[in-house]
C-alpha positions in Angstrom: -93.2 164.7 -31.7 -91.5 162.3 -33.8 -89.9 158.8 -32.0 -86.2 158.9 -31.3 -84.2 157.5 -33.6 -81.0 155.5 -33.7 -78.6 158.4 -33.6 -80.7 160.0 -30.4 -79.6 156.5 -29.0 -76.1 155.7 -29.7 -72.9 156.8 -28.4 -71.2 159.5 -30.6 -69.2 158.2 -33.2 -67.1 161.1 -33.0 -66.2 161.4 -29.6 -63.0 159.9 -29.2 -63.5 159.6 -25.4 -63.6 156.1 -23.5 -66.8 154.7 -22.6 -68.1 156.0 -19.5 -71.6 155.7 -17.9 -72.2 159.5 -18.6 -71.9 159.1 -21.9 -74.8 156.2 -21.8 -77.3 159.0 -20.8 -79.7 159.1 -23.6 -79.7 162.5 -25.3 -82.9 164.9 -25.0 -85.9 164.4 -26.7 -86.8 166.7 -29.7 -89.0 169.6 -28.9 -87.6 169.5 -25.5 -85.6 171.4 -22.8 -81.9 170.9 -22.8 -81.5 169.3 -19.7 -85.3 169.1 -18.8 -86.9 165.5 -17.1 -88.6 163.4 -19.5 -92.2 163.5 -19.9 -94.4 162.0 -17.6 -95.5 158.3 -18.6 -99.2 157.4 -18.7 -99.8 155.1 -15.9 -100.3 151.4 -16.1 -104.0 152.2 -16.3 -104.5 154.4 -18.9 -105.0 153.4 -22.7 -101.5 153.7 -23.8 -102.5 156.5 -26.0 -101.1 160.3 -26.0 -103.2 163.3 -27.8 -100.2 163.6 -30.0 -100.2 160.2 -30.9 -101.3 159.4 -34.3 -101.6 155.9 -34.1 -103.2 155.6 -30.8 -101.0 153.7 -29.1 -97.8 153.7 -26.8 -94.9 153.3 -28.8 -92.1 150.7 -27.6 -89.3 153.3 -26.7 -92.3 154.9 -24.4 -93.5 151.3 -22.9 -93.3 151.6 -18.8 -92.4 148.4 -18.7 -89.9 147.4 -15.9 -86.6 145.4 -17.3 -86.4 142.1 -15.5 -83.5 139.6 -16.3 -84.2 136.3 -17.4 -84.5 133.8 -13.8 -81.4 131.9 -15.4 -79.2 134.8 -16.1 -75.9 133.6 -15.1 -73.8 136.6 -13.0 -71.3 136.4 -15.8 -74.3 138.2 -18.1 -74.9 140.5 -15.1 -71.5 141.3 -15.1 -71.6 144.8 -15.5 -71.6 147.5 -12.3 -74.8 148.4 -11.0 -74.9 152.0 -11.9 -74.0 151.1 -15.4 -76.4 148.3 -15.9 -79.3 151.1 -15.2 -77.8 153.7 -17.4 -78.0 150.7 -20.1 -81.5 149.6 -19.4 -82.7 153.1 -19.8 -80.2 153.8 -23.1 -81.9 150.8 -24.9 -85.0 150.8 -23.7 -85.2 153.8 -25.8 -84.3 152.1 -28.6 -87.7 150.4 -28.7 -85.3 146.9 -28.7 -86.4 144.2 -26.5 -84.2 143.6 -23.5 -83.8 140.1 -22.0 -80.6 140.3 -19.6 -77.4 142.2 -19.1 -75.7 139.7 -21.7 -78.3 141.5 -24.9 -77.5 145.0 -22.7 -73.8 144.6 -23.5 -74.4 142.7 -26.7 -76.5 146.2 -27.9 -73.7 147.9 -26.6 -71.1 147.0 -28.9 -72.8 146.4 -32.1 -74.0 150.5 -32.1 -69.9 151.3 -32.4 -69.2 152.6 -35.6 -67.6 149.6 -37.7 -65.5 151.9 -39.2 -63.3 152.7 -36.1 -60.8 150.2 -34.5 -61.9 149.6 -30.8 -59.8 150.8 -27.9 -58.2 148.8 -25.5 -60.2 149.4 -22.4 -63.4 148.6 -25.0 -61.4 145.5 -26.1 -61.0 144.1 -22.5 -65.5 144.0 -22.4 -65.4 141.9 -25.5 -65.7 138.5 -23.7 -69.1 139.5 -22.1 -70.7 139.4 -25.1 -69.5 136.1 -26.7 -71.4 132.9 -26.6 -70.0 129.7 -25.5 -69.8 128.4 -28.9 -67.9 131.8 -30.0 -65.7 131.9 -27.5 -64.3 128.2 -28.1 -64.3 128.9 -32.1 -62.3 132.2 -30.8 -60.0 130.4 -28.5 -59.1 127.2 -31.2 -58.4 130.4 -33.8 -55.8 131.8 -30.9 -54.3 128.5 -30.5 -53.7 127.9 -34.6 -52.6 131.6 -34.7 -49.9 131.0 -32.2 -48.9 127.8 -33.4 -48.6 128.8 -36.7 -46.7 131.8 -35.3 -44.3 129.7 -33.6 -43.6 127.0 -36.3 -43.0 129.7 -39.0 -40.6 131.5 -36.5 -38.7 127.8 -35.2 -38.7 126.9 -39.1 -37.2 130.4 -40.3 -34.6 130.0 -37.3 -33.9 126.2 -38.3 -33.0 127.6 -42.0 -30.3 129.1 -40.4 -29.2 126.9 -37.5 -26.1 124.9 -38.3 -24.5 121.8 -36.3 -20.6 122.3 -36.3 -17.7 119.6 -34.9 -16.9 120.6 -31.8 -13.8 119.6 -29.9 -14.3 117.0 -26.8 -15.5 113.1 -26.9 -13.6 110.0 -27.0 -13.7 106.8 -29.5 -12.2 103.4 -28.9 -11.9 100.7 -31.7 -10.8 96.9 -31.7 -7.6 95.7 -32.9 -7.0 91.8 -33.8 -3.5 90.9 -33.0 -1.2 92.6 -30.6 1.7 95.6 -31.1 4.8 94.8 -31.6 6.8 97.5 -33.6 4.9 101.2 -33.5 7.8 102.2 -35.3 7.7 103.4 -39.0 11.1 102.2 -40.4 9.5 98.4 -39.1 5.5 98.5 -39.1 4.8 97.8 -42.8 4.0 94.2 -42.4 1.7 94.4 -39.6 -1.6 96.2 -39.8 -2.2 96.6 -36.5 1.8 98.7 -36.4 0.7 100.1 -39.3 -2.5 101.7 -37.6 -0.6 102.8 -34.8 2.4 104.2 -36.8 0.5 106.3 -39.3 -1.3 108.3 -35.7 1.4 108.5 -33.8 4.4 109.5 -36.5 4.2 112.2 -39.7 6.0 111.9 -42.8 7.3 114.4 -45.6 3.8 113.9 -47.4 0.7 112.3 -46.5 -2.3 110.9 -48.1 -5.7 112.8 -47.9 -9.0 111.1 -47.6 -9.1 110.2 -51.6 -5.8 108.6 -51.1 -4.1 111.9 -53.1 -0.6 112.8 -52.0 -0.2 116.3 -49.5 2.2 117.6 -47.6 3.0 117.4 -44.1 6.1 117.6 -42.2 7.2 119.6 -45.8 6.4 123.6 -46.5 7.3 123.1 -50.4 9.3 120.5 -52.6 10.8 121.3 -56.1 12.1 118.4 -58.8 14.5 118.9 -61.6 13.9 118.4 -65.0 14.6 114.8 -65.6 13.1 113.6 -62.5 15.9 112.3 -60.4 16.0 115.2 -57.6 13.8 116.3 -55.2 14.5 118.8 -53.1 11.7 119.4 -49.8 11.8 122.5 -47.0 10.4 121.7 -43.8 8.1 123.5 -42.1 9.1 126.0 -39.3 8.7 125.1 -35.8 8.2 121.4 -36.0 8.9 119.9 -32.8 8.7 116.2 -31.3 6.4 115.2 -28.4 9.0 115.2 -26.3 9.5 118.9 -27.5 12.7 118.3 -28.8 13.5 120.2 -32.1 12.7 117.7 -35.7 15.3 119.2 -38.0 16.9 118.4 -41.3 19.2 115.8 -39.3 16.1 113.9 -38.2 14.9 113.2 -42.1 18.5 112.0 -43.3 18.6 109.6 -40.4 15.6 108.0 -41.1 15.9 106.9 -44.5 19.7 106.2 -43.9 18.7 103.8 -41.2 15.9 102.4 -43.8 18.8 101.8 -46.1 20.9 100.2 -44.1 21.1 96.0 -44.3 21.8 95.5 -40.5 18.3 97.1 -39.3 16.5 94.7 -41.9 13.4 97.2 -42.4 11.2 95.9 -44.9 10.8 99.4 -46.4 14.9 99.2 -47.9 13.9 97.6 -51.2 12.1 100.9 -52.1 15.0 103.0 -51.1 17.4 101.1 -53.4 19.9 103.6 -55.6 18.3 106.6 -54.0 20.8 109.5 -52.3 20.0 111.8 -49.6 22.0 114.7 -48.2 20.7 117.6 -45.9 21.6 121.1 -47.6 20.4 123.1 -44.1 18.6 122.7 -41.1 15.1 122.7 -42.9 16.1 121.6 -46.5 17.1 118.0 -47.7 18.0 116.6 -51.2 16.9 112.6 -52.5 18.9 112.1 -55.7 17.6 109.2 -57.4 19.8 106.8 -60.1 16.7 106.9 -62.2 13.4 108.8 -62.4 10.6 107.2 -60.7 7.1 109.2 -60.8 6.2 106.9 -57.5 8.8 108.7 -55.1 6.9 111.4 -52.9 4.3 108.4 -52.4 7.7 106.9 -50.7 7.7 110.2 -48.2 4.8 109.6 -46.7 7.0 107.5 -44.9 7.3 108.7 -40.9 10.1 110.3 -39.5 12.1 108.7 -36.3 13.9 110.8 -34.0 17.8 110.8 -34.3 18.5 111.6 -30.7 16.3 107.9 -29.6 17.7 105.8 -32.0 21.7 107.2 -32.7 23.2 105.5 -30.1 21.2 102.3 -29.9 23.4 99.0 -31.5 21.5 98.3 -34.7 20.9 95.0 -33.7 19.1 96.3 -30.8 16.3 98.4 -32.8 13.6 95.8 -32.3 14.2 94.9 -28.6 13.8 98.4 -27.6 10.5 99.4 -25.3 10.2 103.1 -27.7 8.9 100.6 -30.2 5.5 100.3 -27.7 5.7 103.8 -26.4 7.6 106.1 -29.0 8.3 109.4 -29.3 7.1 110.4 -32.2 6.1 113.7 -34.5 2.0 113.3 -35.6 -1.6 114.5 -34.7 -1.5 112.0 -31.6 1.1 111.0 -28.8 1.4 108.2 -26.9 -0.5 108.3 -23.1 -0.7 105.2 -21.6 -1.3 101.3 -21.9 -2.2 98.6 -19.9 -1.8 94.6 -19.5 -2.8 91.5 -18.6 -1.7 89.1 -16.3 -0.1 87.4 -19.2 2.0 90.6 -20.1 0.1 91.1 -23.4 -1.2 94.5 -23.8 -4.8 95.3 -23.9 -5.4 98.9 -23.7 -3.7 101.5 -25.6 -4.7 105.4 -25.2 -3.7 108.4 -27.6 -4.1 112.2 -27.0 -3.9 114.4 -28.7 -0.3 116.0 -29.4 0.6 118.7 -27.3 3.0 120.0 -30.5 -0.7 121.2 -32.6 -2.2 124.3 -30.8 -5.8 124.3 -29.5 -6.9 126.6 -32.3 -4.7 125.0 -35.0 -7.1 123.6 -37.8 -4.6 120.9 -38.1 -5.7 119.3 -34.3 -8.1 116.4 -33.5 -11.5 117.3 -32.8 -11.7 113.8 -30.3 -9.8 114.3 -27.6 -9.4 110.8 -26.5 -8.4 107.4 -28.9 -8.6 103.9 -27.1 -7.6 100.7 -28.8 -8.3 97.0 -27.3 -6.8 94.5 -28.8 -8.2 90.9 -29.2 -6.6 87.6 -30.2 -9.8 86.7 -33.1 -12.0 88.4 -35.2 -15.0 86.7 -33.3 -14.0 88.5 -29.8 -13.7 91.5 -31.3 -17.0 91.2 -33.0 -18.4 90.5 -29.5 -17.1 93.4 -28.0 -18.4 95.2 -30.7 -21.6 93.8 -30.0 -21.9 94.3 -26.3 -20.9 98.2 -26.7 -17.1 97.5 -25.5 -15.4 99.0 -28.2 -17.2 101.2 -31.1 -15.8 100.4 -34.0 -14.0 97.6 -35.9 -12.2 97.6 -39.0 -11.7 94.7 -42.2 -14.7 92.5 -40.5 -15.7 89.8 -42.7 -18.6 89.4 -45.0 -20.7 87.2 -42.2 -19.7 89.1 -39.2 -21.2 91.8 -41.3 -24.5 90.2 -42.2 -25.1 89.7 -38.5 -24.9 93.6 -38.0 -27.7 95.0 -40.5 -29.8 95.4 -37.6 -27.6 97.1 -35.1 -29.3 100.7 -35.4 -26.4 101.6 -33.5 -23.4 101.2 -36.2 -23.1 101.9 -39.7 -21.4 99.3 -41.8 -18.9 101.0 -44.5 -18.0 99.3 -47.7 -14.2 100.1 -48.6 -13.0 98.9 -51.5 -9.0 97.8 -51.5 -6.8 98.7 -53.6 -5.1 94.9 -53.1 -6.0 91.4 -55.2 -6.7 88.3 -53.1 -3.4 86.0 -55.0 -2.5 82.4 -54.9 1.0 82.4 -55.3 3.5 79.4 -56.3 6.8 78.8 -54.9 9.2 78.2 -58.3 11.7 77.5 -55.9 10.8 74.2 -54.7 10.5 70.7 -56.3 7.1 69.6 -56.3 4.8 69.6 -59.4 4.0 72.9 -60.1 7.4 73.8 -61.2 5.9 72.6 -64.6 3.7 75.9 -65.8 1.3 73.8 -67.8 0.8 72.5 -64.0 0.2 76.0 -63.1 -2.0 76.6 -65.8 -4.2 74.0 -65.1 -4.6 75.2 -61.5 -5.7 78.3 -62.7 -8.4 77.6 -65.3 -9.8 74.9 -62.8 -11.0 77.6 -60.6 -14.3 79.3 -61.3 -14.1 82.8 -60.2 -17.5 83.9 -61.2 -18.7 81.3 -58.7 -15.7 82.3 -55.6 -17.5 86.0 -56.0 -21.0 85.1 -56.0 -21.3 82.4 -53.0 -18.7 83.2 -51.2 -18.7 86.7 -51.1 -22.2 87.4 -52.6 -20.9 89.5 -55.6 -18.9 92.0 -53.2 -15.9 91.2 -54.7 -14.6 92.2 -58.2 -12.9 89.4 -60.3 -9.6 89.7 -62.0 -7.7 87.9 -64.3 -4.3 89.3 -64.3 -4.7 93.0 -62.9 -2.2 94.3 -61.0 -2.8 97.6 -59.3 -4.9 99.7 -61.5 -3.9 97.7 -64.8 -6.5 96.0 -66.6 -7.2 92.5 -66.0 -8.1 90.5 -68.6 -6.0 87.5 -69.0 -3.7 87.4 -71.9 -3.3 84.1 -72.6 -6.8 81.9 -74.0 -8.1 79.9 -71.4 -7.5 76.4 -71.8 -9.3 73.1 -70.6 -7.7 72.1 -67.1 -8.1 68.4 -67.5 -6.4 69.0 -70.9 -3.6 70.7 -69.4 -3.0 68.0 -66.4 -2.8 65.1 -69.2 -0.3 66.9 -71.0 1.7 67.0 -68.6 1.2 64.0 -67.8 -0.9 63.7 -64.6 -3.3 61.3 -65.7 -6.8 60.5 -64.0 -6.8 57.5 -62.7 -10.1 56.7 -60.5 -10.3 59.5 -58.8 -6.9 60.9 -58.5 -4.1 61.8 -60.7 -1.0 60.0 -61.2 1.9 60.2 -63.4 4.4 57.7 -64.8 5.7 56.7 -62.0 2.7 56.2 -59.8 3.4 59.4 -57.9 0.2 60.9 -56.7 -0.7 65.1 -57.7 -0.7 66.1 -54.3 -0.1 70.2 -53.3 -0.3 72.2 -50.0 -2.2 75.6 -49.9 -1.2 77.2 -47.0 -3.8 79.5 -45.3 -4.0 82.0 -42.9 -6.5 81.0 -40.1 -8.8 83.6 -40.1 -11.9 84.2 -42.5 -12.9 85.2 -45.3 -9.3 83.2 -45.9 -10.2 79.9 -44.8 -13.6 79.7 -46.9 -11.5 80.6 -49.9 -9.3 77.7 -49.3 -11.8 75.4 -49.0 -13.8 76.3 -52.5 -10.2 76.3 -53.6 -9.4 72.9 -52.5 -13.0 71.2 -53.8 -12.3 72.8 -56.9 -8.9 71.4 -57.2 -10.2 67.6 -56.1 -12.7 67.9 -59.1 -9.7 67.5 -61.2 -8.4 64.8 -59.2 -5.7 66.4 -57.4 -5.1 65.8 -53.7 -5.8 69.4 -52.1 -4.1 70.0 -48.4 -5.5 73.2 -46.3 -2.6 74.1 -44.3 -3.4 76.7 -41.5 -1.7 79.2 -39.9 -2.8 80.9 -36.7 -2.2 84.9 -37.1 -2.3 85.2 -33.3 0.7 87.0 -32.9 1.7 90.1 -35.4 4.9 88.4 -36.4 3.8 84.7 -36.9 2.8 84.6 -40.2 6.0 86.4 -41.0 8.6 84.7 -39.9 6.8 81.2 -39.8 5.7 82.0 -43.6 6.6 84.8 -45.4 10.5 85.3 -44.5 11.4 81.7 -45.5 9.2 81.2 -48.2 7.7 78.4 -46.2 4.9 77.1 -48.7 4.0 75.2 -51.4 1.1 77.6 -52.7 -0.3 80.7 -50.6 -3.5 82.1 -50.3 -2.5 86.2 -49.8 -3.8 89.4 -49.9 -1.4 92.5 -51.0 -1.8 95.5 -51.1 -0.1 97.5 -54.0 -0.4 100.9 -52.0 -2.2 104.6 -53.1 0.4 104.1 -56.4 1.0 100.8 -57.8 4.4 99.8 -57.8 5.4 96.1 -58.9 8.8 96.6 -57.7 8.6 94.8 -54.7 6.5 91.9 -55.6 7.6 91.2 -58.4 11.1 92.1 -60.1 13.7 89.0 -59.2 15.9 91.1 -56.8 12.8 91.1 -54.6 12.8 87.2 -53.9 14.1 87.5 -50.7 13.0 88.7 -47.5 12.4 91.5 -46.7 11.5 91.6 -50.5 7.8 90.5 -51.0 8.6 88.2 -54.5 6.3 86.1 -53.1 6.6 83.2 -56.1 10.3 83.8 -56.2 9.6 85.0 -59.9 12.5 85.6 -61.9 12.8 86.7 -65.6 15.1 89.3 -67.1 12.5 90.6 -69.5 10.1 91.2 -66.2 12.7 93.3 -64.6 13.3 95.5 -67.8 9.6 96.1 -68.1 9.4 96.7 -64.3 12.0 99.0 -64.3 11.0 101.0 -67.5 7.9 100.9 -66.1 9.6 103.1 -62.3 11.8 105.5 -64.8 8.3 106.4 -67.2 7.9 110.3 -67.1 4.3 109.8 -68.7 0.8 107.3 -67.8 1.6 106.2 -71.0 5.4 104.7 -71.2 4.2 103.5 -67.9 1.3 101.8 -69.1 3.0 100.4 -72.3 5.5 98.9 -69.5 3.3 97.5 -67.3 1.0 96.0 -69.7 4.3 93.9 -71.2 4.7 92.8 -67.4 1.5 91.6 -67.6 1.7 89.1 -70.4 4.9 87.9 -69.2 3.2 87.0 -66.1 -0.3 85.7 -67.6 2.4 83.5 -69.7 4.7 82.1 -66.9 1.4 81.8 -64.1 3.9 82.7 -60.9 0.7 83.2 -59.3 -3.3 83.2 -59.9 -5.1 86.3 -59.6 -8.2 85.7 -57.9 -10.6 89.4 -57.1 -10.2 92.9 -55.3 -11.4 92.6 -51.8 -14.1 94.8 -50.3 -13.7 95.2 -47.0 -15.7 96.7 -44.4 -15.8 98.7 -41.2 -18.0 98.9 -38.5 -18.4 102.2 -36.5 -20.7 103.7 -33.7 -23.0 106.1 -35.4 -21.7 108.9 -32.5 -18.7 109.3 -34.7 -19.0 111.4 -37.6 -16.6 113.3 -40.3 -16.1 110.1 -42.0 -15.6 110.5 -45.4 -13.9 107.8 -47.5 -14.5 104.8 -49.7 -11.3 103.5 -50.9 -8.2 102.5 -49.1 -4.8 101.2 -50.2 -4.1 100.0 -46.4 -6.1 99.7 -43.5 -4.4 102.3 -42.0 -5.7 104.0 -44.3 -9.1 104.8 -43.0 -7.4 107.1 -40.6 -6.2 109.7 -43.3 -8.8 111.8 -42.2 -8.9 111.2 -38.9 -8.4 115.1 -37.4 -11.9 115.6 -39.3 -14.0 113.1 -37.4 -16.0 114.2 -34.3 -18.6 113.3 -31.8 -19.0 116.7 -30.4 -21.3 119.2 -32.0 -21.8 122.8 -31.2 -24.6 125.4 -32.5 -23.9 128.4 -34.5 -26.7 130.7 -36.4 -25.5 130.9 -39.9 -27.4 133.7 -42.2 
């Protein structure tokens, strides 16, 4: 009789069955009956030897000895049912494999499965029994990094494709310095703060886009002849004011024939000289201008007022009335509410907005709330930046700035100007710098290298005689200023200069209290007193919107001023300088006059080409580098502070302040989640 061998002992491979304790019977011994008892064992006494044995021995599969589990066997290695457990014992006992517990029962078990054949479920469910502790942690920690692998590559395939979009809904509220006075486009160009309001609350023609490019608006289309004198604009259908009143054809005409009229005194009618409007139908509207000018659609960005408010006011009523705090306008935002103080100033002013622009109209506001406080100083306003008040505040100076880096709560946008810091001279009055070697002087004594790099850390650009976008190089060779100031005849005597007649150099640099302005007059004095001239700092409060206008500007009320303008998105001299312009509401600040100016000015407006217009402009600028009205000192950067909630912003260059709003509609503090594959 030969000893069983493996396959007498094993389950059948090819019995696709489950596991059950009748198939753990071992199968028949060869030579034997088909369902026959085993043979009898020899007792414990015998010699463990059979006649058929060879050897003379028992062999193991035969060995009576009784399986006992280890004493320490835990019941988790006895885990098995009873009847099984025996079934087992007698199964591998057979094998001639040394039994210790039920753990090596089941561990026997599962290695004699075919490797070739996938376990079942039910089989699977067993495999813990016959793990160690050490294999079932290794098994576990490969589960977790399975599943964790599983789950980042899922998450980061599903983040490829997850996109953050605006979302409508949120609110934003920014500090003003000064107070309103006229939200009224036809008046607002010399305040910034009017301007800010104006350009939300009212639409023009055209607008400016975020790069300061020129779009329409209130228009559908706009043709111009041949020789660029007429331009002919169709509104758009449907346009309505906040009040829901129909904007028509009539509305346009009125407002530039109210600009154009001497008894409302806007300070937009020098622009509007020699230029005709008629309306042709309710949606269409002709300008006919006396010459070309390749400037003008920058002019009809200009808002729009409504002729059934104004009509039947008195003209000399316009800036009395109370629709010049809460108007009735035409743009992306309408007036809500304000609030004041116990002094009658106002301190809070809310936009919405307009209910004209549909909810689903691409045109509409993602905020749905604007809030503007107004403050008397920069250095309130930078407090209530500060202490979370307000979140956001625009044309802060260089050292409220520095004081911000580490606020991880704003972001601090440079913006460069499209304005030069000037000093201008008044040729009007008698005093010492009617003499242009005088001027000269003034000019050369200053070291602009130095202005930009200590007092504004080289964040300012320098310029010699730029106006606009013209190059700035100064003309004329610089000459030395004590030179200059003996040739005239302002000797140094001490340390001051004195003419003749023993009259001192003395001059008055009027200033507007605020900074970076008052550090610039004071480098500008010291380096004005190295020469020996007596320097005066003469300070004017810009407390209220119309203070420094009609203590200053209107009546010409300096010797030399320290002014920022702003030449717009297209530079047009016009207005600052060509002599019709030295009045108020012109803006000739040095009350320049010279007849080859004004033809180089105005060849400069009627130029069809960059070229004649450059050709023009750069004759201008000789002239001036030559007569010194006014010393050009650098192009301003200035910078705003806003809340890192708000997003959408995307500019860096403004011609106004009210300028960073061009693409206001865009900017949101909502998000909202969309899959994007």
């Amino acid at each position: 009789m030969r000893p069983p061998t493996k396959q007498d002992n094993i389950i059948n491979d090819d019995d696709k069955s489950p596991l059950t304790p009748e198939s753990l019977t071992p199968a028949p011994r060869r030579g034997g009956v088909r369902g026959s008892a085993p043979r009898n064992h020899e007792t414990k006494g015998d010699t463990g030897t059979r006649p058929n044995d060879p050897v003379g021995r028992v062999p193991p599969w035969d060995s009576t000895e009784t399986f006992q589990p280890e004493a320490d066997a835990t019941a988790e290695q006895q885990s098995l049912p009873v009847g099984w457990r025996d079934k087992l014992k007698r199964f591998l006992n057979l094998s001639g494999q040394a039994i210790r517990s039920t753990a090596d029962l089941e561990r026997q078990l599962i290695f004699s499965l075919n490797p070739k054949k996938w376990p079942t479920l039910k089989q699977l469910r067993h495999c813990g029994r016959i793990f160690t502790k050490l294999e079932k942690k290794i098994l576990t920690g490969c589960a977790i990094v399975i599943v964790v692998a599983a789950m980042w590559l899922v998450s980061s395939r599903l983040l490829a494709h997850i996109v953050a979009l605006p979302a409508r809904g949120g609110s934003y509220t920014e500090a003003l310095i000064g107070q309103p006075e006229f939200i009224n486009p036809i008046f607002a160009a010399n305040s910034a703060v009017d301007n800010d309001l104006t350009r939300l609350i009212f639409s023009g023609l055209f607008r400016y886009n975020e790069n300061l490019g020129i779009e329409l608006d209130l228009a559908e289309s706009y043709t111009i002849s041949a020789d660029g004198r007429i331009y002919t604009v169709t509104l758009r259908e449907g346009l309505n004011w906040h009040n829901n009143e129909p904007l028509t054809a009539d509305d346009v005409v009125f407002t530039f024939a109210s600009i154009s009229d001497p008894d409302v005194k806007s300070p937009l009618r020098p622009s509007f000289r020699n230029i005709a409007i008629e309306k042709i139908d309710e949606r269409t509207v002709r300008f006919t201008l006396k010459d070309p000018y390749k400037g003008f659609l920058n002019l009809l960005a200009t808002g729009i007022i409504p002729e059934h408010i104004w009509e039947e006011v008195p003209r000399d009523q316009w800036r009395g009335r109370t629709e010049n705090i809460q108007p009735i306008g035409n743009g992306p935002w309408q007036f809500n509410s304000l609030e004041r103080d116990s002094n009658g100033n106002i301190k809070l002013y809310i936009l919405n907005p307009a209910d004209t622009i549909g909810q689903e109209d691409t045109a509409r506001p993602f905020i749905d709330r604007l809030t503007f406080k107004f403050y008397p100083d920069e250095t309130q306003a930078f407090e209530a930046l500060g202490n979370q008040s307000v979140e956001g505040l625009s044309m802060i100076s260089q050292s409220s700035a520095a004081q911000l880096k580490g606020n991880k709560q704003l972001t601090i946008r440079e913006l460069k100007l499209r304005a030069n810091t000037v000093i201008f001279f008044n040729l009007n009055q008698s005093s010492p710098i009617e003499d242009v070697t005088v001027r000269r002087a003034l000019k050369n004594a200053i070291d602009k290298r130095r202005l930009v790099t200590e007092v504004f850390i080289n964040e300012a650009m320098i310029i010699g005689n730029q106006m606009g976008g013209q190059n700035g190089k100064d003309v004329a060779a610089k000459e030395d200023p004590e030179a200059l100031l003996n040739k005239a005849g302002w000797e140094e005597i001490g340390a001051i200069r004195k003419n003749k007649k023993g009259e001192t150099l003395n001059i008055t640099l009027t200033v507007i209290d605020r900074e970076p302005d008052r550090t610039i007059g004071r480098f500008i004095q010291d380096e004005w007193r190295r020469l020996g001239i007596e320097t005066k700092i003469d300070l004017v409060s810009p407390s209220t919107p119309d203070n420094v206008q009609r203590t200053v500007l209107r009546p010409r009320a300096y010797e030399a001023l320290l002014y920022t303008i702003g030449y717009g998105a297209t530079y047009d001299p016009y207005a600052f300088w060509h002599s019709s312009q030295r009045v108020d509401p012109g803006l000739n600040l040095s009350l320049f006059s010279n007849h080859e100016a004004d033809a180089a000015i105005e060849r400069g407006r009627r130029a069809t080409n960059d070229e004649i217009e450059k050709q023009a402009y750069t004759e201008l600028q000789k002239i001036i580098s030559n007569e010194v009205p006014a010393v050009f000192l650098f192009t301003p950067v200035r910078r705003y502070a806003v809340s890192n909630k708000v997003k959408g912003l995307n500019f860096n260059e403004i011609a106004t302040p009210a300028d960073r709003f061009n693409g206001l509609n865009k900017w949101y503090v909502k998000t909202k989640i969309r899959f994007k594959w």
